[in-house]
N, C-alpha and C positions, 0 to 999 in steps of 0.2 A: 318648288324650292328644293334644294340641293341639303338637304339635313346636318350631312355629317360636317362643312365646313362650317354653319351654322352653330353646332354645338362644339367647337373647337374653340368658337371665338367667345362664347357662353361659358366655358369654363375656365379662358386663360382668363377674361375680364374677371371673373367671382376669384381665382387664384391671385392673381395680382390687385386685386383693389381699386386698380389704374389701368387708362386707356392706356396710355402711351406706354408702360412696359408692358400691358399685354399685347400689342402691336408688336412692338420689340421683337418682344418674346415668339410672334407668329411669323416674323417677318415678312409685316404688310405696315401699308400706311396706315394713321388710326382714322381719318377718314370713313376708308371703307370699314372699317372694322367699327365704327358705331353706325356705316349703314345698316350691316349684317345684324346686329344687337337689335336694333329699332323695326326691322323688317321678320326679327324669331320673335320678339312681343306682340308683331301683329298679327303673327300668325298663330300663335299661343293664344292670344287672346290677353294675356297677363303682363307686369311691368315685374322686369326681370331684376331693373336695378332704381336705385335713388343716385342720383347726380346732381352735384353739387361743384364750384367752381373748384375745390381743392380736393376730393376726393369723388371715390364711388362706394355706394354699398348695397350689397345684395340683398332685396328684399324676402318677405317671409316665403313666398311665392318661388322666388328662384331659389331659394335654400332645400322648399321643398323638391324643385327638380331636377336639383343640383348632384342628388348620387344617382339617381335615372341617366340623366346627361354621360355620366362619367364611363355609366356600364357602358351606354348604348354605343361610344366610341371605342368601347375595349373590344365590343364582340365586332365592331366594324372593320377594326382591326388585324383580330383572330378570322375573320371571315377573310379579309383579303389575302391574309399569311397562307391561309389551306390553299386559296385560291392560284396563288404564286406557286404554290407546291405541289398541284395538279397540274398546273399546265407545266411544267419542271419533270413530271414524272417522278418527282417523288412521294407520292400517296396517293389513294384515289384505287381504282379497282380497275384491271385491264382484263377485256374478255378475248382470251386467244385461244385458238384451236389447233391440234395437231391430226393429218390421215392415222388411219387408222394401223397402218404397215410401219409406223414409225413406233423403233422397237423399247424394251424398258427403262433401257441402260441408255439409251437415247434420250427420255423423256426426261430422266434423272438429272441426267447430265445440264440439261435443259434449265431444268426448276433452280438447281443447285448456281449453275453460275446467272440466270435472273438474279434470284433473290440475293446475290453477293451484290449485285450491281444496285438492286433497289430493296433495302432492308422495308420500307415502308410503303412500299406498293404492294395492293392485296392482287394474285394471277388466279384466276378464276380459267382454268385450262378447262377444254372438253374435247373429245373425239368424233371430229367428224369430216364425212367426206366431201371432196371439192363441192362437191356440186351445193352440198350444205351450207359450207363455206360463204362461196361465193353468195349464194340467199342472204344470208345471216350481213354478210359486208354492205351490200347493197342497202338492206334493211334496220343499217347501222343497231343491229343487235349482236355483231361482235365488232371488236378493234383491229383482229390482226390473227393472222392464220398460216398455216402453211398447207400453200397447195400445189397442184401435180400439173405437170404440163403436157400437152397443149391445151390450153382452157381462152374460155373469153376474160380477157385480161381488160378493155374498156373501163375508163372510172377507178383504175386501179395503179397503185404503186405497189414496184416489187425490189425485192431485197436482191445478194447474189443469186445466178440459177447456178444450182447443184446439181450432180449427176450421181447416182446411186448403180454401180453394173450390176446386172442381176445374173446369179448363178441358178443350177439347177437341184430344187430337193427329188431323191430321189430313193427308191429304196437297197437298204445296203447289199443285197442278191444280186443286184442288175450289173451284167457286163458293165455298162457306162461307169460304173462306182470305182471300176479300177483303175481309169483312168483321172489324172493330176486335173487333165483340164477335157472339159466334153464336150465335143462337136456337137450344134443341132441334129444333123444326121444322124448321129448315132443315137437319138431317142425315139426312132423311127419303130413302130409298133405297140410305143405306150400311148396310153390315154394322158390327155392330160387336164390339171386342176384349176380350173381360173376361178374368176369371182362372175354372178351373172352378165351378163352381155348387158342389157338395162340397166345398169348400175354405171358403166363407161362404156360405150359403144366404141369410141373413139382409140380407144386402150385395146379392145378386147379385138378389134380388128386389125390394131399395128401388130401387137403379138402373133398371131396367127399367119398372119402377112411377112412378116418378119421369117417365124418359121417354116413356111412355104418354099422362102427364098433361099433358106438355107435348108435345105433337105429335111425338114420334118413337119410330116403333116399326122396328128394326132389321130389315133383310134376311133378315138371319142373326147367328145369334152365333157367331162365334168365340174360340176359348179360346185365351189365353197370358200369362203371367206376367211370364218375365227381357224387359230392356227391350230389348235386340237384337233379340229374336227379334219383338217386336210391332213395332218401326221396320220389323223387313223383311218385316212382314204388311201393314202402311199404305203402303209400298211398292211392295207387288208384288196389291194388294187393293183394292175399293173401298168402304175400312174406315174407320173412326175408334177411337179409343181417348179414355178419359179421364184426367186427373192434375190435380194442381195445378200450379202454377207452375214449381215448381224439376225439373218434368219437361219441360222445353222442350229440343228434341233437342240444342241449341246446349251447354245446362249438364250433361246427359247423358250425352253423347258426346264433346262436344269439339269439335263439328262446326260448320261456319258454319251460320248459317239459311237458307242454300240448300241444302241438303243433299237436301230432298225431302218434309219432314217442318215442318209446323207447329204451333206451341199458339196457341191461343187463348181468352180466357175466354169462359164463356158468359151469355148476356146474362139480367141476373136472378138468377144464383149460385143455382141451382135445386139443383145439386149439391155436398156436402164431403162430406169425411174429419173425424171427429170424434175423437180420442185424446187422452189421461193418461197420465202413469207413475203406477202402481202396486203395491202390494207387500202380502204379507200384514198383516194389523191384527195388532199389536204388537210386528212384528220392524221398524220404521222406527228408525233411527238416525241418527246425522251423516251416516252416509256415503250412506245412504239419503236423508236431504236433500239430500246437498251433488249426489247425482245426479239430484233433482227439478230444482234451482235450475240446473244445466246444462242438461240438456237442454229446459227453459222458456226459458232463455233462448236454444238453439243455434235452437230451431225460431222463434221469434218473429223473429230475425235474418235470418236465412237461408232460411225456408222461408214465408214470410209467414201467417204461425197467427199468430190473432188468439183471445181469451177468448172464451167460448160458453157463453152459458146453456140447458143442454141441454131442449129443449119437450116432452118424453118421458123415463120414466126409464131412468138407464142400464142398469138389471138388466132391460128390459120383455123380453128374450129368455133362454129357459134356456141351459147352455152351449155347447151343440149349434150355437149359432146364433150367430157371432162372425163380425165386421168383418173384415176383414183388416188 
């Protein structure tokens, strides 16, 4: 038995005294509405009301269940109102995830126009890499993420693809720093800084391949990730590293641009980062948009990502082999 229309017709009948206005009043016929009555007494076990050819009256019985009845349709209520407002994306908790390269003032940027968009949804943000990502979507232990391409895209929906060009950090001494914009070739005898190979095989091969192409094949590779630790390998090394823009040690750090450390782009934009938010196919929601249309717009602001028509498709790698 279906409860709640049950104790609808249990409390218009005890509020009106009478069938027929509280039929009226439900707009149903009174018919069914003393089936309904007759069928919650049997199931109760109790007699709800005393009937009589000219009235009706609640007995001691339904007097007693009478403010129970009343709650138990207010929280039925209140349950469906949240309910309406979770699937609305307005409340409720969304778990999304940002790479780890996506910068502060990006992130900011991020939280800032969500939370305009959804004062009462709680973003439960984390840091993690595609390949995490992707785990966590699959395992519907996150909602919506942004990740790097080319990846195994399968089971998945995605937002714009963005393009992020990547310049070169490099240290302020080095010939290349005097230049506006830097040839690959011209970093030819430094070492250079990536993240381990294991981490994105898929990345860490176009790069390399990429610089090949373009006349520079590194010294040595050296491996490192958090951004301290690679300023104080460019530092104390004769390294370069790559990023896009909003990796420039100044916005980074906080540090003037004499610090030691310079970006510059590279001439030809032979290098980006390609990334989307996306989320499993057919869990997208409000709130799953309202945190597409954020973070589009925190990175296009702040991070200078521009639209990209991808020349390759995004799934050309299985998942083994992700962006970072």
């Amino acid at each position: 038995m279906n409860l709640v229309p049950h104790l609808e017709c249990f409390v218009a009948v005890a509020e009106e005294s009478h069938f027929g206005r509280a039929a009226a009043r439900l707009g149903m016929a009174q018919p069914p509405l003393s089936q309904r009555i007759q069928r919650l007494e049997r199931e109760l076990g109790v007699r709800l009301f005393e009937r009589s050819s000219r009235r009706v009256t609640i007995t001691e019985a339904g007097t007693l269940l009478l403010a129970q009845a009343r709650e138990l349709l207010a929280g039925s209520e209140a349950f469906m109102a949240t309910a309406r407002r979770i699937r609305d994306g307005e409340t409720g908790l969304l778990r999304a995830a940002l790479t780890p390269d996506i910068a502060g003032e990006t992130v900011a940027a991020l939280l800032t126009e969500f939370q305009r968009r959804h004062l009462g949804l709680e973003l439960e943000l984390l840091e993690l890499t595609t390949a995490q990502q992707l785990a966590g979507l699959a395992a519907h232990d996150l909602d919506v993420g942004i990740v790097h391409h080319p990846c195994d895209v399968s089971g998945l929906e995605l937002g714009p693809v963005l393009r992020r060009e990547l310049g070169v950090l490099l240290p302020r001494t080095a010939t290349a720093a005097e230049l506006d914009e830097v040839p690959l070739s011209a970093l030819a005898g430094y070492d250079l800084i990536l993240f381990p190979r294991a981490d994105a095989p898929a990345l860490y091969d176009d790069l390399l391949t990429a610089c090949a192409r373009n006349g520079f094949t590194p010294a040595a590779v050296r491996h490192g990730q958090g951004s301290s630790f690679v300023h104080g390998l460019l530092l104390s090394a004769d390294a370069v590293a790559f990023g896009p823009r909003d990796t420039r040690p100044e916005q980074v750090h906080g540090r003037h641009p004499d610090s030691g450390v310079v970006w510059r782009p590279l001439a030809g934009a032979p290098l980006a980062w390609r990334h989307s938010v996306a989320w499993s196919k057919g869990r997208g929601d409000a709130a799953v948009n309202a945190f597409t249309e954020a973070a589009t717009h925190a990175l296009r602001t702040t991070a200078d990502a521009t639209s990209d028509v991808p020349s390759r498709p995004l799934y050309l790698r299985p998942a083994s082999e992700f962006w970072l």
